[in-house]
C-alpha positions as CSV (number, residue, x, y, z in Angstrom):
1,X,0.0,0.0,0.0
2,X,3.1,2.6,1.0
3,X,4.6,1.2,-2.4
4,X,1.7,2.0,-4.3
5,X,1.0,5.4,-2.1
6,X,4.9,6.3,-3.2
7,X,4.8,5.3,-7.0
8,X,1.9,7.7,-6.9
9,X,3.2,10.3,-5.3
10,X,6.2,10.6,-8.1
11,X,4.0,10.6,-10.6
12,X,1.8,13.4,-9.3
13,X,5.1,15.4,-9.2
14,X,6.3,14.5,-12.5
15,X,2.6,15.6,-13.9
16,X,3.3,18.7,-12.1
17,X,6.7,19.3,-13.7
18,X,5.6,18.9,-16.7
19,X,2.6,20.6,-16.6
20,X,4.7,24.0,-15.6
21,X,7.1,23.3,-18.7
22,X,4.2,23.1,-21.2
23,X,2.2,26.3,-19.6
24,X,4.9,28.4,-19.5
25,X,6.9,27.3,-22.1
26,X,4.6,25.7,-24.7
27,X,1.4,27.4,-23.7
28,X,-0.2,26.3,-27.5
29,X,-0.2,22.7,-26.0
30,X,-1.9,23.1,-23.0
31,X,-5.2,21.4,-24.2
32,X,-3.2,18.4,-25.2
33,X,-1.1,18.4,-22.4
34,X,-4.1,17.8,-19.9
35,X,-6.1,15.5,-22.1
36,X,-2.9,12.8,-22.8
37,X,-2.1,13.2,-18.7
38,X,-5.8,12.5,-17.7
39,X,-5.8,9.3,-20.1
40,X,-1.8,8.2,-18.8
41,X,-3.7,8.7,-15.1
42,X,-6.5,6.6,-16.3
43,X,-3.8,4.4,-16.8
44,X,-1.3,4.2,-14.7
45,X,-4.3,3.8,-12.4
46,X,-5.7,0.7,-14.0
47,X,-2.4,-0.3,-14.7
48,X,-1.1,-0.8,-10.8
49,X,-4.5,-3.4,-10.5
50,X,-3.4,-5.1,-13.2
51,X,0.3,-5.7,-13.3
52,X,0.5,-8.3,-10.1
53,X,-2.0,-10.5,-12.4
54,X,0.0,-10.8,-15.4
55,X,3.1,-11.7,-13.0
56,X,1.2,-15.5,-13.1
57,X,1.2,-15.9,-17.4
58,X,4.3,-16.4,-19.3
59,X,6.3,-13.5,-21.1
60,X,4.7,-13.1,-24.5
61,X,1.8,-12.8,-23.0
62,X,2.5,-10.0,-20.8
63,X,3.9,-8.4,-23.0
64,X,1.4,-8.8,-25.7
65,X,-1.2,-7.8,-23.0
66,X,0.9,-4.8,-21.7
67,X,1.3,-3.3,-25.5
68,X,-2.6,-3.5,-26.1
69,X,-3.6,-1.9,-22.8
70,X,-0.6,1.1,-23.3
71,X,-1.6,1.4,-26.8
72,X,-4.0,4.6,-26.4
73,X,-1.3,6.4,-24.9
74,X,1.2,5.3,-27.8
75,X,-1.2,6.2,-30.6
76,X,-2.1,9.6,-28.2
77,X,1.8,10.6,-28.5
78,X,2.6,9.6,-32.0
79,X,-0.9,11.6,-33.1
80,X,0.3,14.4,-30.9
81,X,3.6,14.5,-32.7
82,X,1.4,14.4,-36.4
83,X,-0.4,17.0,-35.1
84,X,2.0,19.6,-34.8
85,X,3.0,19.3,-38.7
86,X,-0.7,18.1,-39.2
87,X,-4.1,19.2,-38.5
88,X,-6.8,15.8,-37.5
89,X,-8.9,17.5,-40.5
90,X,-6.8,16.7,-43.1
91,X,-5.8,13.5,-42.2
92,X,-7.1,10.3,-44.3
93,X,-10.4,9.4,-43.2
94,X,-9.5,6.0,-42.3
95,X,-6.4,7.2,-40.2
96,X,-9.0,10.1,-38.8
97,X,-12.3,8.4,-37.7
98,X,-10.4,5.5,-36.0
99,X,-7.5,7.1,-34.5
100,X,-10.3,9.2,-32.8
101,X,-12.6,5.9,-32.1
102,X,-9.8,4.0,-30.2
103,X,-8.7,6.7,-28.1
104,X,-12.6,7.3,-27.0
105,X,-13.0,3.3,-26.8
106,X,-10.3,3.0,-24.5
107,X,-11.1,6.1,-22.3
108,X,-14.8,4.9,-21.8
109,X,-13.5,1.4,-21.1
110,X,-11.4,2.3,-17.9
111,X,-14.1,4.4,-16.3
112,X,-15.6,1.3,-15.0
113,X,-12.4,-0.1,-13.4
114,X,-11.3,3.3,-12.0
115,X,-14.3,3.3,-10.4
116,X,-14.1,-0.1,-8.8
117,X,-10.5,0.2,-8.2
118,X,-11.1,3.4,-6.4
119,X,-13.8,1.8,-3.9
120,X,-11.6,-1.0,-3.3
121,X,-8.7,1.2,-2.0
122,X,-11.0,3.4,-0.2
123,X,-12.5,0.1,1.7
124,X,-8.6,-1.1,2.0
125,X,-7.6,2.1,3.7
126,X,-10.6,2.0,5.7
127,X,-10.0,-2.0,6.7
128,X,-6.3,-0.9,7.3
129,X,-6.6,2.1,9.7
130,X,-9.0,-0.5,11.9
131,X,-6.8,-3.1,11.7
132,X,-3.8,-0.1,13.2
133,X,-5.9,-0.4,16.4
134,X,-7.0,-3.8,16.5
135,X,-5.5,-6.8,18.1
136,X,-7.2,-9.1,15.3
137,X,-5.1,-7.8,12.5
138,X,-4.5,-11.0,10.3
139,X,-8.3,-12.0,10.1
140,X,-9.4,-8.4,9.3
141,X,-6.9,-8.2,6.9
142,X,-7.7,-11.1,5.0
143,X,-11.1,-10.4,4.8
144,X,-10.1,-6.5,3.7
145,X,-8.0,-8.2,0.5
146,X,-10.7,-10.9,-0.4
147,X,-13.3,-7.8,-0.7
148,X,-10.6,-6.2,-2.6
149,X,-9.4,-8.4,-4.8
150,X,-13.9,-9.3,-5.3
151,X,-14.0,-5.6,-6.7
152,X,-11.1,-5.0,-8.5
153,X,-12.0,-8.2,-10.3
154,X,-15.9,-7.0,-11.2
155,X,-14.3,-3.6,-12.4
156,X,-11.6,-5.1,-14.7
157,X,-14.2,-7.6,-16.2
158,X,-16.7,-4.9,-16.9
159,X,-14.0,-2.6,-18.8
160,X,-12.9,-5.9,-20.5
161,X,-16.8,-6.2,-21.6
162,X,-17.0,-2.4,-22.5
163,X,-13.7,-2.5,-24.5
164,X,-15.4,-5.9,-26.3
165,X,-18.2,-4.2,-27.2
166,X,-17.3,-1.0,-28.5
167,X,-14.7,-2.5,-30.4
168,X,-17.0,-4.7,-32.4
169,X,-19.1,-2.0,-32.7
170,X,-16.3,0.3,-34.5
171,X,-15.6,-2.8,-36.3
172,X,-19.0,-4.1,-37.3
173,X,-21.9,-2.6,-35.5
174,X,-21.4,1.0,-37.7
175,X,-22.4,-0.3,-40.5
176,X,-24.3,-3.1,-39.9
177,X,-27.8,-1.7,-41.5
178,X,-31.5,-3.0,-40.4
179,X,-34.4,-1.6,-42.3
180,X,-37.3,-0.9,-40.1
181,X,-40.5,-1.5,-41.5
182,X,-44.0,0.2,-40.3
183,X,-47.5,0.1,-41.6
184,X,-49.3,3.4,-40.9
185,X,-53.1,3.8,-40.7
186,X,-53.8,7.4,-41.9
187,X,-57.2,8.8,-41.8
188,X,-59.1,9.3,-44.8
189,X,-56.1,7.9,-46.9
190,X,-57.6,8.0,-50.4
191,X,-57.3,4.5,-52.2
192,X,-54.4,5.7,-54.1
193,X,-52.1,6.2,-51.6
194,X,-52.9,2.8,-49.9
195,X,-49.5,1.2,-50.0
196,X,-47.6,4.3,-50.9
197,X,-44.1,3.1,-49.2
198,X,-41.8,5.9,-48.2
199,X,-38.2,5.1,-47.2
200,X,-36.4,8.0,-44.5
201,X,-33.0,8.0,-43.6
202,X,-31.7,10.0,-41.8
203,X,-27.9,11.9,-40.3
204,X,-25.5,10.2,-42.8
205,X,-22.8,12.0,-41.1
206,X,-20.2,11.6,-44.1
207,X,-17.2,13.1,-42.3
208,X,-17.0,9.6,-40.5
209,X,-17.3,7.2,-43.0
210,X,-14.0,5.6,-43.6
211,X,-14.7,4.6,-47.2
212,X,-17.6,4.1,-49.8
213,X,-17.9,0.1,-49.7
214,X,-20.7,0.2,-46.8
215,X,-22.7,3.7,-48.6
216,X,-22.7,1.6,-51.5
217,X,-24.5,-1.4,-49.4
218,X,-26.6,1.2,-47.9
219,X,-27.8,2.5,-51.0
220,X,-28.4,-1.2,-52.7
221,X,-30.4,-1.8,-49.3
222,X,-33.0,1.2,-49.7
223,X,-33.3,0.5,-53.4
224,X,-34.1,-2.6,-53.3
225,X,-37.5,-1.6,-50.9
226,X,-38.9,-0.4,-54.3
227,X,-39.9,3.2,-52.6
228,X,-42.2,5.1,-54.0
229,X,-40.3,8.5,-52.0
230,X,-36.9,8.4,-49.5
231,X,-36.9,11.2,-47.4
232,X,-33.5,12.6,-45.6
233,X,-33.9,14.3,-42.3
234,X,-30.9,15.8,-42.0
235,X,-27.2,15.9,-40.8
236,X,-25.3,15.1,-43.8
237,X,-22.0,15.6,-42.4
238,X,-20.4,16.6,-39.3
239,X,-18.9,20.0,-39.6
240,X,-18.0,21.0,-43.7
241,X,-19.3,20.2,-46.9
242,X,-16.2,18.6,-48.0
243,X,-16.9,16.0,-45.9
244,X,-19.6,15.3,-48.9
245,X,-17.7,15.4,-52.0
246,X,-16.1,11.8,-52.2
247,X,-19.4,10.0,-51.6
248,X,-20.9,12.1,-54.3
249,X,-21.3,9.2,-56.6
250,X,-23.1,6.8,-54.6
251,X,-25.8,9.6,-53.3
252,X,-26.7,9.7,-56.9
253,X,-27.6,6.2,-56.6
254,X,-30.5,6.5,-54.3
255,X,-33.7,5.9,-56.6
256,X,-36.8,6.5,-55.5
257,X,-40.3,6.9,-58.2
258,X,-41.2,10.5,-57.1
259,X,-37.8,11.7,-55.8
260,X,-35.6,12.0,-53.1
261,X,-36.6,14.8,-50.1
262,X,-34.7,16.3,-47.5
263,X,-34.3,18.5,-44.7
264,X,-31.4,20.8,-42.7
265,X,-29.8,19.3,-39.9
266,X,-28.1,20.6,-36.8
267,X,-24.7,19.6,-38.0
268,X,-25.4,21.6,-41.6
269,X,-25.3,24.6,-40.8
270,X,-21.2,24.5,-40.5
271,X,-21.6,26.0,-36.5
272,X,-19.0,23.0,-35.1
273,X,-16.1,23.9,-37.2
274,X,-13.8,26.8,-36.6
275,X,-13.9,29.6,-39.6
276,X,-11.3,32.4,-40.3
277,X,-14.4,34.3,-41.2
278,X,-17.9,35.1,-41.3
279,X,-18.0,34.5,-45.4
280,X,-16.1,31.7,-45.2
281,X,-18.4,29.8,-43.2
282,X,-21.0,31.6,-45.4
283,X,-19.5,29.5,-48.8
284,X,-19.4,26.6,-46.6
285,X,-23.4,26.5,-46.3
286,X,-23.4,27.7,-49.9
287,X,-21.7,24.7,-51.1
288,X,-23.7,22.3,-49.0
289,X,-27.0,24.2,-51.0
290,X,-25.1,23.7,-54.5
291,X,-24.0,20.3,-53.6
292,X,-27.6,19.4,-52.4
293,X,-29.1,20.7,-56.2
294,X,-26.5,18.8,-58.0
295,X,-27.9,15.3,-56.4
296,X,-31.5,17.0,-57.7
297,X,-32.4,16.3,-54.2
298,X,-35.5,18.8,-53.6
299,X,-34.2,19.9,-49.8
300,X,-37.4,21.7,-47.8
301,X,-36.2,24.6,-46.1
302,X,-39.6,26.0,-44.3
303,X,-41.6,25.0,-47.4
304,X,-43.3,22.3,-48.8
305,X,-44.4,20.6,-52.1
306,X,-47.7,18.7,-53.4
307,X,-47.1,15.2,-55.2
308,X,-50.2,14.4,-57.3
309,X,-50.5,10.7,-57.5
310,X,-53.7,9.5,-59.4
311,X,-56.2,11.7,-58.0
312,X,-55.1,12.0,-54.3
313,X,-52.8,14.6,-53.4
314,X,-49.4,14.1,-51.0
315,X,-48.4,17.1,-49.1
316,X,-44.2,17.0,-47.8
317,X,-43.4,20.1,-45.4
318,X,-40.1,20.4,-44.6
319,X,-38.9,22.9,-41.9
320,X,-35.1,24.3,-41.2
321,X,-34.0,22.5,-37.7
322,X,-36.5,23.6,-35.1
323,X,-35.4,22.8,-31.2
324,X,-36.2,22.9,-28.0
325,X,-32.6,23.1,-27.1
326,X,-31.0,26.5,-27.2
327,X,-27.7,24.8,-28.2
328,X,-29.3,24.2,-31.9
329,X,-29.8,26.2,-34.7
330,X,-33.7,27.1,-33.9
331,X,-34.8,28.4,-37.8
332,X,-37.4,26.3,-38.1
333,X,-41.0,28.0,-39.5
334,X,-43.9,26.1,-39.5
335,X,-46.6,28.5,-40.1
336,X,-44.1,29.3,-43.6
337,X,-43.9,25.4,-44.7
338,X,-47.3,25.2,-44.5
339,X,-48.6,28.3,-45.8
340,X,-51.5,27.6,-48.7
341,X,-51.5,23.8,-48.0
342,X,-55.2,22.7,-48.8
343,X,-57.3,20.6,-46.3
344,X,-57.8,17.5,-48.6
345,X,-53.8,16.5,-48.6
346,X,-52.6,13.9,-46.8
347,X,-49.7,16.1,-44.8
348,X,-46.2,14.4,-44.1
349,X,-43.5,17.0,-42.2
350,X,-40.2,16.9,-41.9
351,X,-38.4,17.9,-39.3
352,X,-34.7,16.5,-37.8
353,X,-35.5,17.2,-34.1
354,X,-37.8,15.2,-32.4
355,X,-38.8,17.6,-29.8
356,X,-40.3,19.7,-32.4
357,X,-43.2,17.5,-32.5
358,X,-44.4,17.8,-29.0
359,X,-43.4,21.2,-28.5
360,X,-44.8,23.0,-31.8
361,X,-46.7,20.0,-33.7
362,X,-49.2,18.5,-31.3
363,X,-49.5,21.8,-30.1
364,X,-50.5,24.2,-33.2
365,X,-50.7,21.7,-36.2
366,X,-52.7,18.8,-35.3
367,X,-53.7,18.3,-39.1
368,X,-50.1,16.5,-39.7
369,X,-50.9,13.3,-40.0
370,X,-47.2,12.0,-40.2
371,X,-44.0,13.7,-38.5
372,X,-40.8,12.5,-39.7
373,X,-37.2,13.4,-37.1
374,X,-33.6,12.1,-36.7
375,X,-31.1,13.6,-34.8
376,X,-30.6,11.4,-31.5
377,X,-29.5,8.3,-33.4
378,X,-30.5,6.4,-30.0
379,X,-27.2,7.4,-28.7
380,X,-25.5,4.5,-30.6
381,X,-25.7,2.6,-27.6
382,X,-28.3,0.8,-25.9
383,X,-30.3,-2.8,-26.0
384,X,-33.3,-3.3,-28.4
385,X,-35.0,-6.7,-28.1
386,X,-38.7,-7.1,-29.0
387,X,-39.4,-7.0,-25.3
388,X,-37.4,-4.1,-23.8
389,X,-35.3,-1.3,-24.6
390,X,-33.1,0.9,-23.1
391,X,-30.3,3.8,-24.0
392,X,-29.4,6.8,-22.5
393,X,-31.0,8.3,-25.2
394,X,-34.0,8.6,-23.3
395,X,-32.8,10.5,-20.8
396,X,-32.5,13.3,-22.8
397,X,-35.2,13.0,-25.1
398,X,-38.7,11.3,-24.4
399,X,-39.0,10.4,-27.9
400,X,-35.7,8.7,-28.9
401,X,-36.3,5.9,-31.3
402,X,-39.1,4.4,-33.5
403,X,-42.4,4.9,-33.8
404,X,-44.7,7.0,-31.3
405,X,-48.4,7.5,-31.6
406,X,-50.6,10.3,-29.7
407,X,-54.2,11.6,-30.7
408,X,-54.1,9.6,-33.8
409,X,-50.9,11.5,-34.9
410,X,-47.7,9.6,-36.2
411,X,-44.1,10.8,-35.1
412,X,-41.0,8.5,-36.2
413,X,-37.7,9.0,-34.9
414,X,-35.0,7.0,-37.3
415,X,-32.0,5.9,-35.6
416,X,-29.2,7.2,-37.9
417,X,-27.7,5.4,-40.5
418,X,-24.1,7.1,-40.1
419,X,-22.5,8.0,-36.4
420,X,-20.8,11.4,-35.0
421,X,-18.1,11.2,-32.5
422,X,-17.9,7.5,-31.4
423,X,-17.5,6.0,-34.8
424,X,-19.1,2.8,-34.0
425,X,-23.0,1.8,-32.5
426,X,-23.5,-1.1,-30.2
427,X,-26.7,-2.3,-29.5
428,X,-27.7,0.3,-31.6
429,X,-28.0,-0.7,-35.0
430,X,-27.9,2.0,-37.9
431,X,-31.2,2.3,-39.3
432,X,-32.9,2.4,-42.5
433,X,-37.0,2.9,-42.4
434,X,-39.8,1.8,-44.4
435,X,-42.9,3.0,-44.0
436,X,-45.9,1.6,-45.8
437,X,-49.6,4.3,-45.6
438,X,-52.5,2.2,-45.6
């Protein structure tokens, strides 16, 4: 315990050292400074649980096993270093997205054991100043290890689990697409609409894709539902339009018999990236608008259109993003997108945020009959089975995933087909929609 108490101590000081080098000297690297020394503390932490195991397997393994848990420090130096010469934007894609995903994997994958490690210590400090002024010392301290070594065993099992998991979801579980299929009674749906199918999709998220082979399974996937309309709610990328161009292509492939729609995400309105100027983020949104046109995708931006199909009319409204949230872009205009829409239409809005729909929708424009979102993408992270669900999604939005149904009025929150930050989903499967009016 004094060993470990010591080891500790020098590393505290050397942090400290360190840490008044870099301000004062290198102040540009201040951020990086304190995010590599929280993740070597994560660490070193985990590591001093960890090391007495791997005295009992033979040397390749330790120091296969000692390489793989250092490793997000490693690649956290080395990209440091690349960095300097560098910047992560213009980095390959591949090299971007998963240099970013394993540093975030391993992170999230030691909060459990830190945790459990710190309880144990705290109960073995506890056990040990007893024991100072007790005459039963070798039971108590017996007992105080057994309880130790109990958590510090749960902890390192449930990061082993966490780092299992969102490792096959980087690997597998980001692109691993499920259509959802729905079959939505609408009032007064004239008899040539029955079985209209509409296919959404929604925050593709470009800017981490690593490459085009799983777009191009995307796109095969919703063409091959026949759909009469594919509707995009938004979030095409993550902070620039360039994030766009090398996908172009496959976009182009979507084929639906009465078009492709979409809408304006958050992430679209280039407010996450850092601009030199005002106009400069200005040509960014510009470019998104000309890059939109040239897919002859009709994108809704507080307006909507009238598909005439036989002798019943389809109304799509599509607002700009609309949220509760002050954090979001709040542009959205209902009363505008559905200005001059006649009573007789069957009335289908888009909108990425889901809390638009409770907090505008049921309110004001109860003649929607069908409310289209995206945005949450179900955190990524959760369990679906046919019986429960769960994510911590829905603790930050009451409508998070799926289908919801109040008053006879339709909202459907898709899932995400792409991912932001974590570039992987587990549990959490990426998520194209079918929806069949009947």
């Amino acid at each position: 315990m004094l060993k470990k108490i010591g080891y500790s101590l020098l590393v505290v000081l050397l942090i400290i050292f360190l840490g008044y080098i870099v301000f004062k000297y290198f102040p540009g690297f201040k951020t990086p400074y304190l995010f590599t020394t929280f993740l070597i503390a994560l660490h070193f932490y985990v590591w001093t649980a960890i090391k007495t195991k791997l005295k009992k397997l033979s040397f390749i393994f330790r120091l296969l096993l000692g390489f793989v848990f250092w490793l997000p420090v490693m690649l956290l130096f080395v990209g440091g270093l690349a960095l300097i010469f560098e910047p992560l934007e213009s980095w390959p894609p591949f090299l971007r997205i998963y240099f970013i995903g394993i540093i975030f994997t391993f992170i999230v994958s030691l909060i459990l054991p830190v945790i459990f490690i710190f309880f144990a210590d705290v109960i073995r400090l506890f056990q040990a100043s007893k024991l100072f002024f007790s005459s039963k010392k070798r039971r108590k301290e017996k007992n105080a290890i057994t309880r130790k070594k109990f958590l510090v065993n749960t902890g390192l099992a449930m990061g082993g689990v966490v780092l299992g998991s969102m490792g096959f979801g980087m690997l597998h579980g980001n692109y691993d697409f499920k259509t959802f299929s729905e079959k939505l009674k609408i009032k007064n749906l004239p008899n040539d609409l029955s079985g209209f199918r509409i296919v959404q999709i929604s925050d593709f998220h470009l800017g981490t894709w690593a490459n085009k082979e799983p777009l191009i399974r995307a796109v095969e996937q919703i063409n091959a539902l026949k759909p009469d309309v594919i509707f995009f709610t938004g979030d095409l990328v993550n902070s620039i339009t360039e994030e766009a161009y090398p996908f172009y292509e496959e976009l182009m492939e979507m084929r639906a018999k009465y078009g492709v729609y979409c809408i304006l995400g958050n992430h679209d309105y280039g407010k996450y990236h850092h601009w030199d100027s005002i106009e400069e983020e200005k040509e960014n949104f510009e470019h998104l608008l000309a890059f939109y046109n040239s897919l002859d995708w009709k994108l809704l931006r507080n307006e909507n259109i009238t598909l005439h199909i036989k002798n019943a009319d389809l109304l799509i409204a599509g607002v700009e993003n609309w949220s509760i949230n002050p954090r979001f872009p709040r542009l959205g205009d209902l009363d505008k997108a559905l200005a001059g829409v006649p009573d007789s239409a069957v009335k289908l809005l888009l909108t990425h945020d889901p809390t638009h729909w409770e907090a505008e929708v049921l309110e004001h424009y109860q003649h929607i009959d069908l409310t289209l979102s995206g945005h949450t993408h179900g955190f990524q992270v959760g369990i679906e089975t046919p019986y429960f669900r769960w994510s911590p999604a829905q603790y930050l939005y009451k409508h998070w995933a799926g289908l919801y149904v109040q008053d006879g009025h339709y909202l459907y929150v898709n899932r995400g087909i792409g991912a932001i930050g974590f570039p992987g989903r587990v549990g959490i499967r990426p998520e194209i929609t079918l929806i069949e009016l009947v």
